[in-house]
N, C-alpha and C positions, 0 to 999 in steps of 0.2 A: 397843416397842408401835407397830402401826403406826398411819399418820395419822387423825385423823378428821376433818369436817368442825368449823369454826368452833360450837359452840354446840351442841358433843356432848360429855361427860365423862367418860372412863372409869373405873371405883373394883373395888374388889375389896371382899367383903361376907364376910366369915369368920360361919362357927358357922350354916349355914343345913342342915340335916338332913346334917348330916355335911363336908358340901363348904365351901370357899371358894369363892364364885362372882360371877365377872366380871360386870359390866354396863354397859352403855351410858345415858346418860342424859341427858335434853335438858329445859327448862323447870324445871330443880330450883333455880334462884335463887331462886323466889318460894314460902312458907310456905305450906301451905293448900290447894295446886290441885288436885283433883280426878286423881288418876291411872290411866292406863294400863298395860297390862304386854303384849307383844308375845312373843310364841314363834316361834322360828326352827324348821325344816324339816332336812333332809340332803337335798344334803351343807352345809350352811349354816352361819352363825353368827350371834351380837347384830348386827354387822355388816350385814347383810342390809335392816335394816331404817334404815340412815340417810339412807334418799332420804326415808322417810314421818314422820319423828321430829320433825326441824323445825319444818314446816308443825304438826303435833299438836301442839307445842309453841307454837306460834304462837296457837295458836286456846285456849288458856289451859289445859293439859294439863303436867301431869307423866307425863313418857315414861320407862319402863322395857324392857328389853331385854335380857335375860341371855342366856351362853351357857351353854344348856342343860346337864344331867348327858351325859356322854361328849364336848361338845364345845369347844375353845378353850381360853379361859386360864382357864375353870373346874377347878378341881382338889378330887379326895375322891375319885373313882370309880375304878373298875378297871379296867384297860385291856388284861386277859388273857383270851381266848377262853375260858378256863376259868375265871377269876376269878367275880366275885360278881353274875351275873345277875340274882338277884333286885331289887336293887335299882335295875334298870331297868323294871323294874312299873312300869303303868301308874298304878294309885294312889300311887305312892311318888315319881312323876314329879309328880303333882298335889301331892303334899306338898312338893316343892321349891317348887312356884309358889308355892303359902299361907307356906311360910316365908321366903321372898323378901316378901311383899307385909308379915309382922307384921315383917319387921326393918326393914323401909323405916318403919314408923313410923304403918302404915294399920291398920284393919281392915274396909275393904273400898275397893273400886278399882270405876272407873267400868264399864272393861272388861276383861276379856282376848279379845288378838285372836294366831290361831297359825295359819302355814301351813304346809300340806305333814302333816310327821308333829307339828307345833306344833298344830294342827287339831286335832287329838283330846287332845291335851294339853288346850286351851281348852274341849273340849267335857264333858271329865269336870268340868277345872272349876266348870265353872258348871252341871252336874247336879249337884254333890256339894255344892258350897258356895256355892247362889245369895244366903246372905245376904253373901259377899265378892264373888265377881266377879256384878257388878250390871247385866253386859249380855255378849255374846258376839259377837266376828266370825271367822267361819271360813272360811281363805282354801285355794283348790285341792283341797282334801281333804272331801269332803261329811261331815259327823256321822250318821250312822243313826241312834246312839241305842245301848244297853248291848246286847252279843250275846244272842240271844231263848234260852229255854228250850224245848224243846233246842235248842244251836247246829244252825245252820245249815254245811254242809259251802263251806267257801270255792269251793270248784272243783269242777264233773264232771268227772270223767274223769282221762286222764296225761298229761301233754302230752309227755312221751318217745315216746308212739304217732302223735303227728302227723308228718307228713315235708314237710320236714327235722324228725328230734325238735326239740323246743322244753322250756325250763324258764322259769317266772315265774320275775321277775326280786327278787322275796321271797324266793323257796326261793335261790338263788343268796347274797345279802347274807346269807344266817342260815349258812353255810359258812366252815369253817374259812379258807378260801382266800384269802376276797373280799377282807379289808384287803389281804394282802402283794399281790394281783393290781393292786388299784386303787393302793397306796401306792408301788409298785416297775412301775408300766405300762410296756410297749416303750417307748414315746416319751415317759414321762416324765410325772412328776405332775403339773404345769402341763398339759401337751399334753390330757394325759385329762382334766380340768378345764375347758380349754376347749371341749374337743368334748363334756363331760356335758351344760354348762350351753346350749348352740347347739341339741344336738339337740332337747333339750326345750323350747326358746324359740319365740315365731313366727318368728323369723326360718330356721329351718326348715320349709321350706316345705311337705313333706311331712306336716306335723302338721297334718290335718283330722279333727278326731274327730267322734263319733255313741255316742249311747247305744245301749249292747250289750243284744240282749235278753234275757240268761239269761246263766247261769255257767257254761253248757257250757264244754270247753275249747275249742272249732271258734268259738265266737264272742267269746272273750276270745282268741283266735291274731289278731283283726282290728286286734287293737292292733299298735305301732309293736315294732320287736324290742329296744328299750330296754326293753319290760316284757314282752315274751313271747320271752326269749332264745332263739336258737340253745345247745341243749344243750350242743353243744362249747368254746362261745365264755364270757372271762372278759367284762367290761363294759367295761372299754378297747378291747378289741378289738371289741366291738360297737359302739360310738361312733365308735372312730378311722376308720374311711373317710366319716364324715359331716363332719369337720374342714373346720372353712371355710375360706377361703382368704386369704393375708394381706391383700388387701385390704380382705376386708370384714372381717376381723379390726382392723384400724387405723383401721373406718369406727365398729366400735362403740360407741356413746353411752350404752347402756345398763349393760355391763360391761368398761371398757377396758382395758387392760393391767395398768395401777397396781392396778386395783382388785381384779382378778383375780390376781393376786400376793398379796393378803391372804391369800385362802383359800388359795391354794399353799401356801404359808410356814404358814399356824396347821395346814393337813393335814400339812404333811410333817414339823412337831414331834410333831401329838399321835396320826398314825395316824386312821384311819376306826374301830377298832371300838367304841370307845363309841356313837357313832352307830351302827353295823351291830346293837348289843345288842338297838335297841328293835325291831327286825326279829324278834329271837328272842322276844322276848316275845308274840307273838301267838304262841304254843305252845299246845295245847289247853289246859295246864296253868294258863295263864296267862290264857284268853280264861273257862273255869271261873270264875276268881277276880269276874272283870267279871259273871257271870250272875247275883250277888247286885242288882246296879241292876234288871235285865230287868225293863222295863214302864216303868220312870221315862223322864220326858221332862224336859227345859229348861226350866226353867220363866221364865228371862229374858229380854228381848228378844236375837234372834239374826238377824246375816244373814250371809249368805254370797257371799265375791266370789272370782272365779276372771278365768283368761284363758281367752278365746275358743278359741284355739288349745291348751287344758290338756287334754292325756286325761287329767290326773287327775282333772277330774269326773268320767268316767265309768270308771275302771277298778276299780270294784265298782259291777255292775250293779244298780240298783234304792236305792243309797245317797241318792243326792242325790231322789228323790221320796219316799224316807220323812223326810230331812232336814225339807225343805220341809213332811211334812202329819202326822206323828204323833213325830219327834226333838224337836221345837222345838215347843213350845206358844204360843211369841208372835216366831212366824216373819214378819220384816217384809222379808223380799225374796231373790234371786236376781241377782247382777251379775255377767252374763260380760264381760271389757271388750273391745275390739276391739285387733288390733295388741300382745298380749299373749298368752304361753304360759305354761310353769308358775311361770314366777318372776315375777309378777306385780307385787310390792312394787319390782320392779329397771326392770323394764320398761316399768312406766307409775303411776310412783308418784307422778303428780301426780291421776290420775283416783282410784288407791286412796285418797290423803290425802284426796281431797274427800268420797270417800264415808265413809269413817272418821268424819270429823267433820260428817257432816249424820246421820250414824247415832246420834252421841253427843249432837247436838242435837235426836234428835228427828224427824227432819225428811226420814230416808229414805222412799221412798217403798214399801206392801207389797208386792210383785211380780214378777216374773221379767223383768228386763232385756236 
């Protein structure tokens, strides 16, 4: 196991909808305290989250953190491209969170807060079962709200006809390929690893995003080639010439060597595709299933925090203003933080921990920051 900080716990939870599943846990000395539940992202882990666990812990919270179905020392799921997709559904992913929070010994938790693809996990959440999770923060990834009736078409156009052709970088991760690509990279699992999490970070300097006006392909091509790939190209090889350099690599404060070695070592046990599954599930098959919600909103307090520097606010266009005025019925804000890209919980988890717990007191303010 690797290390974690003083005043974090690691346990393993058997019999939770099939799986045994890891988790990280902080403030569980004391009986009684009001808990949290935290969802991690890809390529991510419980991990992820123990810059902001502490402090949440501090502030009189029982802190929860699982490694989600398909990733880390969770075990139950499938790990064959062809194995059992189903059960990386989006509802049966919210059923891991509710069976996690009735084993813990709750029946309802103060929040849940998910980023990246943890985001929409939190959001179904707390559309589906706002008498358990009793508030919502959704971090990088905005919530719209259940796919409308009729869905709406992700994308105009092909992005094979743009030049250089282009493919989003979704269509790519739902391909038979993409684990052994990413898992077996030229330069090696670590290497790809370091240049995923850089590219996307501020410290990438090229990362200035802008809300896109429409879902044409020509103005989702304005994004970074991390999400509108070169056609030819696997995602190592898209990343690998943006690799920093060792010094700023050894300058790193936010993910250093040691730390980054975690996820090396838990990806190169368990493989990327349990992660890459929940990619396939946005399948029309699957986004069908979600159009039974269409029209429900949040009805719990909700806010949403990202990095300044994250296109993942805005890589669906028009998400984060429905988020903001018809997703969330008691929408108390918008926090872009400065000096932060998409791993926001790594890169500036002491602004996130404040916001966290003045959200949970109460005390956020309602409004776009």
């Amino acid at each position: 196991m690797y290390a974690l900080p003083d005043g974090i716990r690691s346990r393993m939870m058997p019999g939770i909808n099939g799986l045994a599943m890891h988790v990280l846990e902080a403030g569980f000395e004391d009986a009684g305290r009001p808990c949290v539940v935290l969802l991690h992202g890809f390529p991510e882990l419980a991990y992820s989250w123990r810059k902001v666990m502490l402090p949440l812990a501090a502030a009189g919270f029982h802190v929860v953190a699982p490694d989600q179905r398909g990733y880390g020392r969770t075990t139950g799921w499938d790990d064959r491209y062809d194995g059992d997709l189903d059960s990386f559904r989006m509802p049966n992913l919210v059923r891991d969170v509710l069976g996690l929070v009735f084993a813990l010994g709750y029946r309802s938790v103060a929040a849940v807060a998910g980023h990246d693809f943890g985001s929409p996990v939190a959001g179904f959440c707390a559309l589906l079962r706002p008498d358990v999770f009793r508030s919502v923060v959704l971090m990088s990834a905005p919530f719209p709200g259940p796919p409308a009736i009729p869905a709406e078409p992700p994308t105009i156009g092909d992005f094979a006809l743009l030049d250089p052709p282009r493919k989003h970088y979704t269509a790519y991760f739902c391909t038979p390929e993409a684990n052994a690509d990413m898992l077996h990279a030229e330069a090696g699992l670590r290497a790809f690893l370091r240049a995923y999490f850089h590219v996307k970070s501020a410290d990438w300097k090229h990362n200035e995003p802008f809300e896109l006006r429409s879902r044409a392909v020509a103005e989702l091509a304005k994004m970074p080639r991390y999400y509108i790939m070169d056609l030819d190209k696997t995602m190592p090889q898209t990343v690998a010439p943006e690799m920093p350099p060792p010094a700023q690599i050894a300058a790193n404060a936010w993910l250093p060597e040691d730390e980054l070695n975690v996820y090396a070592e838990e990806f190169e046990r368990t493989g990327f595709q349990g992660g890459l599954q929940w990619y396939r599930c946005r399948s029309p098959k699957h986004v069908s299933e979600l159009q039974t919600f269409s029209g429900l909103a949040v009805s719990v307090p909700a806010m949403f925090v990202a990095g300044e520097k994250d296109w993942g606010v805005y890589q669906s266009p028009g998400a984060l203003t429905a988020m903001e005025t018809t997703a969330c019925a008691r929408f108390e804000g918008t926090h872009l933080l400065p000096d932060a890209g998409h791993w926001v919980t790594q890169e500036q988890p002491a602004s996130v921990s404040e916001l966290l717990i003045a959200f949970l007191d109460g005390e956020v303010a309602g409004s776009r920051s």
